[in-house]
N, C-alpha and C positions, 0 to 999 in steps of 0.2 A: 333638276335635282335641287332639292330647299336643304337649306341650310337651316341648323339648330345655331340661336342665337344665344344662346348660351355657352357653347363653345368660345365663341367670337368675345365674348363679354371674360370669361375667363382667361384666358390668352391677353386681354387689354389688360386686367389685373395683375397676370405673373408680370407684364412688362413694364406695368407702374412700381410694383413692386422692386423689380432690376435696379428701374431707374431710380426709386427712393432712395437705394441703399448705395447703388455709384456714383451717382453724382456726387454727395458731399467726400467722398472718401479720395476720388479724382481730384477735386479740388484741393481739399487741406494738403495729401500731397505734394499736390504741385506748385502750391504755396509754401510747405516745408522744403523741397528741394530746392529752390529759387530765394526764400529767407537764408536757406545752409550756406548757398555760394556768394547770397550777398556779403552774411557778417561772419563768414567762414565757421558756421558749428553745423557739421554734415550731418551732426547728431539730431539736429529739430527735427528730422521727417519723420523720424518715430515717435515722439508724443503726437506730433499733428496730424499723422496715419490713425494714431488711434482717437484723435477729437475725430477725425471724418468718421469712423468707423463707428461711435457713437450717437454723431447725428444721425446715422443711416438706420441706426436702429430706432432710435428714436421717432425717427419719419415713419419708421415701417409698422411700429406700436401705436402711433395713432391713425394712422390709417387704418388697420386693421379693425380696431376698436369702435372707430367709426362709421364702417363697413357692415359689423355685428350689432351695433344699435340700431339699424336702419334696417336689418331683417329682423329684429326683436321688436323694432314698431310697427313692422307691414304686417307679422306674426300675429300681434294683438289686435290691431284697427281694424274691424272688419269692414267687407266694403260698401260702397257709395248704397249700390242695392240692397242689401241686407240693410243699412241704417233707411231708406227709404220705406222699405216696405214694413220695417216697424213703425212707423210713424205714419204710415199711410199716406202718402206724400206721391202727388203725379209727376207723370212726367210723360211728353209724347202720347197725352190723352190717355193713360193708362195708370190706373190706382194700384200701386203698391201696397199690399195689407200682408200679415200674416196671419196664421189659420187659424187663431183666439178671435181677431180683429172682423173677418170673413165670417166669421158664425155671428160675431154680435152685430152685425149688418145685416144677416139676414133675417137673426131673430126680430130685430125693430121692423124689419119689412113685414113681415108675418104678422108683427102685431099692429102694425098699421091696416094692412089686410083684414084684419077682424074687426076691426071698429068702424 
């Protein structure tokens, strides 16, 4: 049975994503709860819940962001091959042309052929 790798690749994002957004919110927390009972104001877990809660989104905004530019570039750069064979360019004993490039190869042979 094969697995679809894609699956697997999405399933690692939702849990980076998790993790973008708990971690900082766990901490400031637990830093707020632990600041409250040092200088007795029980009241800090609430601003510092919500700086966690801030960074999490902020984590999760540029990842995402950076996520969307990197299929916004693979979207445009076409590949190795296609920039190969317009440039006519080998590789593995094998000449990359396309079909402009292929005809005016063969026309120079034909005209070589008559003279």
């Amino acid at each position: 049975m094969k697995y679809d790798k894609s699956v697997y690749r999405s399933l690692a994002l939702i849990t980076q994503f998790g993790i973008n957004m708990l971690v900082p919110v766990f901490l400031c927390t637990i830093a707020g709860i632990w600041l409250g009972r040092k200088c007795s104001m029980e009241w800090l877990v609430i601003p510092l819940f919500l700086v966690g809660a801030l960074a999490g989104f902020r984590n999760i905004f540029i990842m995402a962001k950076n996520i969307y530019e990197k299929d916004a570039v693979s979207a445009k750069v076409p590949s190795i091959y296609a920039k190969q064979r317009k440039n006519g360019e080998q590789q593995n004993g094998r000449t990359y042309m396309c079909k402009e490039q292929r005809s005016d190869r063969e026309r120079s042979k034909d005209h070589a052929q008559k003279d």
